[in-house]
C-alpha positions as CSV (number, residue, x, y, z in Angstrom):
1,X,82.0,82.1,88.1
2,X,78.7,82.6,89.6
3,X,76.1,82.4,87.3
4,X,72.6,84.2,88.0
5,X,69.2,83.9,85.8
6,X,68.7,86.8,83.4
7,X,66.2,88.4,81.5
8,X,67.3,90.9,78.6
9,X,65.7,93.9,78.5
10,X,63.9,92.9,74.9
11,X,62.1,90.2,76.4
12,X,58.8,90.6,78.4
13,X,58.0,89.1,81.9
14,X,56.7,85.9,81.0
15,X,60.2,85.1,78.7
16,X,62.3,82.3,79.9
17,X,65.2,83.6,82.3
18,X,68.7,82.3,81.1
19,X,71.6,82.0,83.0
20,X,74.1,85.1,82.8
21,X,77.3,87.0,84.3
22,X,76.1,87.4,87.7
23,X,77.0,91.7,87.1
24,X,75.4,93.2,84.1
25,X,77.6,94.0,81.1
26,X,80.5,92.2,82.7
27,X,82.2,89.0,81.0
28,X,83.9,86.7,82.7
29,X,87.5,87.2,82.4
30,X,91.0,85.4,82.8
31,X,91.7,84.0,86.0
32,X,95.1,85.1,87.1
33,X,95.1,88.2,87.1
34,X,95.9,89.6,90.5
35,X,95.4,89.7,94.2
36,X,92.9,92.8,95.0
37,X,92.5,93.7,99.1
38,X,89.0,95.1,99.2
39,X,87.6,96.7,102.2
40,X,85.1,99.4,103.7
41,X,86.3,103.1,105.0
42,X,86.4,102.4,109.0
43,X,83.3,104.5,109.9
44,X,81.1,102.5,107.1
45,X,79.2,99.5,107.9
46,X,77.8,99.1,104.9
47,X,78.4,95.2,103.6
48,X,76.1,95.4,100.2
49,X,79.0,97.4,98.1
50,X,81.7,94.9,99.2
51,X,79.7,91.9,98.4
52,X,78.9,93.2,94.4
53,X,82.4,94.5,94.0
54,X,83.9,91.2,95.6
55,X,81.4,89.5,92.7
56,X,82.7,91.9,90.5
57,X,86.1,91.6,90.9
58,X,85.9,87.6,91.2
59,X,84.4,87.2,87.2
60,X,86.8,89.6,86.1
61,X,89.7,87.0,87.5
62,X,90.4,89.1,90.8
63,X,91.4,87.2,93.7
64,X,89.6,89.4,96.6
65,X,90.9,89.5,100.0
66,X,87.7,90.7,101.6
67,X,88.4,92.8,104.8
68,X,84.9,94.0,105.1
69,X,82.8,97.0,106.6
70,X,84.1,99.0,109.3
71,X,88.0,97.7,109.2
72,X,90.9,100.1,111.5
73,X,92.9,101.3,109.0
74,X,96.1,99.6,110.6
75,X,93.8,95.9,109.6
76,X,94.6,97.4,106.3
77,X,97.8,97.9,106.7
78,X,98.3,94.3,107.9
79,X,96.4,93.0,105.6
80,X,98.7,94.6,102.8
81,X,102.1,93.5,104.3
82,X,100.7,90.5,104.8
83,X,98.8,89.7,101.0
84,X,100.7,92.0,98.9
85,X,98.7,92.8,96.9
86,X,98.5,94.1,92.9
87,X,95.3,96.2,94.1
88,X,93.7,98.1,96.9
89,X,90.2,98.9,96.6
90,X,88.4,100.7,99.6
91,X,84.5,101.4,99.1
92,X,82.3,104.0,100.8
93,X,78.5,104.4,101.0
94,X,77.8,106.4,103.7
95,X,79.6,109.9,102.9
96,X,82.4,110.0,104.7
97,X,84.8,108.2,102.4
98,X,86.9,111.5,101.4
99,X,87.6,111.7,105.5
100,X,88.5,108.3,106.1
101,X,89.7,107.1,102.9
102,X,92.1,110.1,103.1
103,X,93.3,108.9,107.0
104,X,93.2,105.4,105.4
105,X,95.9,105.4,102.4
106,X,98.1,107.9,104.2
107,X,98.2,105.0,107.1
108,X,99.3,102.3,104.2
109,X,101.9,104.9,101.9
110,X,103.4,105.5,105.4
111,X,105.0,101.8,105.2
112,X,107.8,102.0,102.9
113,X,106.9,98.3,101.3
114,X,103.4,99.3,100.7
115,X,104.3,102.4,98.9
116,X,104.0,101.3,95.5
117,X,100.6,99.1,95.8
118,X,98.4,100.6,93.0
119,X,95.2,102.0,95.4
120,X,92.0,103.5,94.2
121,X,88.2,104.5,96.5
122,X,85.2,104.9,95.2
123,X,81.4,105.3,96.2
124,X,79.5,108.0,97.8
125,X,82.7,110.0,99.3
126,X,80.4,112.7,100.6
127,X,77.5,112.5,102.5
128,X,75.8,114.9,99.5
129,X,77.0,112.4,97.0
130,X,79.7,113.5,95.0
131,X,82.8,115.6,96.2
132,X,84.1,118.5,94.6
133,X,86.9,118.5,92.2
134,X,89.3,119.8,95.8
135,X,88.7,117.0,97.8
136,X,89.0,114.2,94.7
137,X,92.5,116.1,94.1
138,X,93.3,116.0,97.9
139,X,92.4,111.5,97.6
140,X,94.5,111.7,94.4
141,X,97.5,113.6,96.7
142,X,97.2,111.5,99.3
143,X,98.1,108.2,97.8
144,X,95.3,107.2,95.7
145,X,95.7,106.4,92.0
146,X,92.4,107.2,90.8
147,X,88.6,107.8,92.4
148,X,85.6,106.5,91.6
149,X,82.6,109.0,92.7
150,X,78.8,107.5,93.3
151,X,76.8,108.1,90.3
152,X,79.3,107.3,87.5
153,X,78.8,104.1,87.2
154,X,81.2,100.6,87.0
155,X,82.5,101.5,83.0
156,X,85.5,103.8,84.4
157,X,86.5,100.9,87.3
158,X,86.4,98.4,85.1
159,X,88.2,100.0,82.3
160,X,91.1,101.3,85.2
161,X,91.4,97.2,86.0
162,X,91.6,96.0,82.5
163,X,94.8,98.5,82.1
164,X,96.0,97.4,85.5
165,X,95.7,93.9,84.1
166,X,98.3,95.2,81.0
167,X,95.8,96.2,79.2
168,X,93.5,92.5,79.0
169,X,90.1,93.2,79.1
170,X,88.2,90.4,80.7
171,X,86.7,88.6,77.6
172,X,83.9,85.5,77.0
173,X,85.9,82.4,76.8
């Protein structure tokens, strides 16, 4: 698990760092738990989402398959058939997630074999921030099983991968 320095809020500036989860709040969990594909929307080039939720994912006992910023959906697709994975998880940060996430998992529940692969997007899916309640509906329709809007923090991801995980939250060995 990657370990950073940490200072708790309590303590002042001059305190002694100690060495912590690398993502605030999170505990490092199981290992074993699943294979996760992560990957940008194909118009986003955006890497510093990918690399925290690849962190993330990893101290919660994720194995990550990282695809990346800017992957063609059909890498995607590949990528699926060829991993299998027990989670897709594509990120966007620069608005246009509802558009190309939607494009994306209609590509991958096109494949017959990939059709039951648990998929969720989150991020800034508009380019004013959050979408309205017709477009998250519209990602939901398409194939995704839950979304994950900018501004509501990592509590409702995490929370969705501990029940994916039957129901283990990750917890300090």
């Amino acid at each position: 698990m990657l370990r950073l320095p940490v200072r708790l809020p309590d303590q002042g500036p001059d305190a002694p760092a100690r060495e912590g989860p690398a993502s605030p709040g999170a505990a490092p969990g199981p290992a074993g738990r699943g294979t996760v594909v992560l990957t940008g929307v194909s118009s986003d080039a955006h890497t510093w989402n990918l690399v925290y939720l690849r962190l993330l994912l990893e101290e919660l006992g994720w194995e990550v398959v990282g695809l990346g910023a800017t992957t063609p959906d059909q890498e995607v697709v590949e990528a699926c058939l060829r991993h299998r994975p027990d989670l897709l998880v594509v990120s966007s940060v620069n608005g246009h997630g509802h558009i190309d996430g939607a494009r994306l998992i209609t590509a991958v529940r096109r494949v017959e074999e990939l059709s039951g692969i648990p998929a969720v997007i989150g991020g800034k899916l508009g380019v004013a921030g959050e979408v309205g309640a017709a477009r998250v509906a519209a990602l939901l329709a398409a194939g995704f099983g839950a979304v994950f809007q900018d501004g509501a923090g990592i509590a409702s991801f995490t929370r969705y991968l501990a029940v994916l995980a039957g129901g283990r939250p990750a917890v300090t060995t």
